[in-house]
N, C-alpha and C positions, 0 to 999 in steps of 0.2 A: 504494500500500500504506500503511494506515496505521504510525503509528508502533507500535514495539513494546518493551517493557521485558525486556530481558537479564539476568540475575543469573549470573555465574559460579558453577556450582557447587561446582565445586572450591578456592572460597576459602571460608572460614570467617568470615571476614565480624566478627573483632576488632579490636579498634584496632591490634593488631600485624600484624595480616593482614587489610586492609579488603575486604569484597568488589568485587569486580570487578561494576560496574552499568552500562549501555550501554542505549542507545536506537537501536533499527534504525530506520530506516529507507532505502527505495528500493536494496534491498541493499547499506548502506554501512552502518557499525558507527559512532556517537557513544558513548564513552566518558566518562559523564558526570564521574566521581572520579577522575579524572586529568590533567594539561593535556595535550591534544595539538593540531594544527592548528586540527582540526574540532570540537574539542569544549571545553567552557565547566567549567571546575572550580567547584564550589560547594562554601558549607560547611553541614554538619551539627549542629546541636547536639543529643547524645541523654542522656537521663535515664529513671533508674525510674522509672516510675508507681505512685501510692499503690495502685491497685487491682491491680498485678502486669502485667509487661510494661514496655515502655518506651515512651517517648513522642520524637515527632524534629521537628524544627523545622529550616527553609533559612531565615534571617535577611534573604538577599537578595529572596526573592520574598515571604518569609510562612507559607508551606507549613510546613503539621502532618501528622506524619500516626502512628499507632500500630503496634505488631507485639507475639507473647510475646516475642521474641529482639532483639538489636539488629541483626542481622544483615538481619530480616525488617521492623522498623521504617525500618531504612538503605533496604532494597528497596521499600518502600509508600512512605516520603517522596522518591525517584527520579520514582517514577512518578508521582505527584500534583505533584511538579514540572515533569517533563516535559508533563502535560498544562497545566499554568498555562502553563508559556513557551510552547506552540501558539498560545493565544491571547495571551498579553503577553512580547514579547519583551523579555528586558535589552538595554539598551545596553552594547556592547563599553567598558570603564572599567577602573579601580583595583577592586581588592579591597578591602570592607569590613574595615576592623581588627577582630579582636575579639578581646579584653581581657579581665579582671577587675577590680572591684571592691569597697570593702568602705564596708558601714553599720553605725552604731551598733544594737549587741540591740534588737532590738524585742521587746515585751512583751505 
């Protein structure tokens, strides 16, 4: 069976209440946004888009991906994640820091 992308409906899918995203497969549930045994937490980074909607980025892999909702941007960047790790798996590691910084105004 191929893999399949899960979205919990019943979450609402805000930063106080993140959705629930999983990847089935071989009927066994991966939980992508959460750490469990079997499953690999990643991070998200989402923003508005100048054109309306938001935009989402995984830092660890590279993965873009867009939605009107972030909820639905969180769910398109799962799933174009999941399909990048079919073909390039992470190595089991540390988690990437990620921080902020600040530059002088630019003009």
């Amino acid at each position: 069976m191929a893999p399949r992308l899960v979205v919990d409906p019943g979450s609402r899918g805000t930063p106080a209440d993140p959705a629930t995203i999983a990847i089935e497969r071989d009927d066994r549930l991966d939980v992508l946004m959460s750490a469990t045994e079997d499953a690999v937490e990643l991070t998200a980074v989402l923003w508005a888009a100048p054109e309306g909607g938001f935009s989402a980025l995984n830092p660890e892999t590279g993965t873009t991906s867009e939605g009107e909702t972030q909820a639905e941007a969180l769910s398109n960047l799962a799933e174009a994640t999941a399909l990048y790790l079919e073909e390039f798996p992470l190595p089991r590691g540390e988690r990437p820091v990620v921080t902020t910084f600040h530059i002088a105004d630019v003009a």
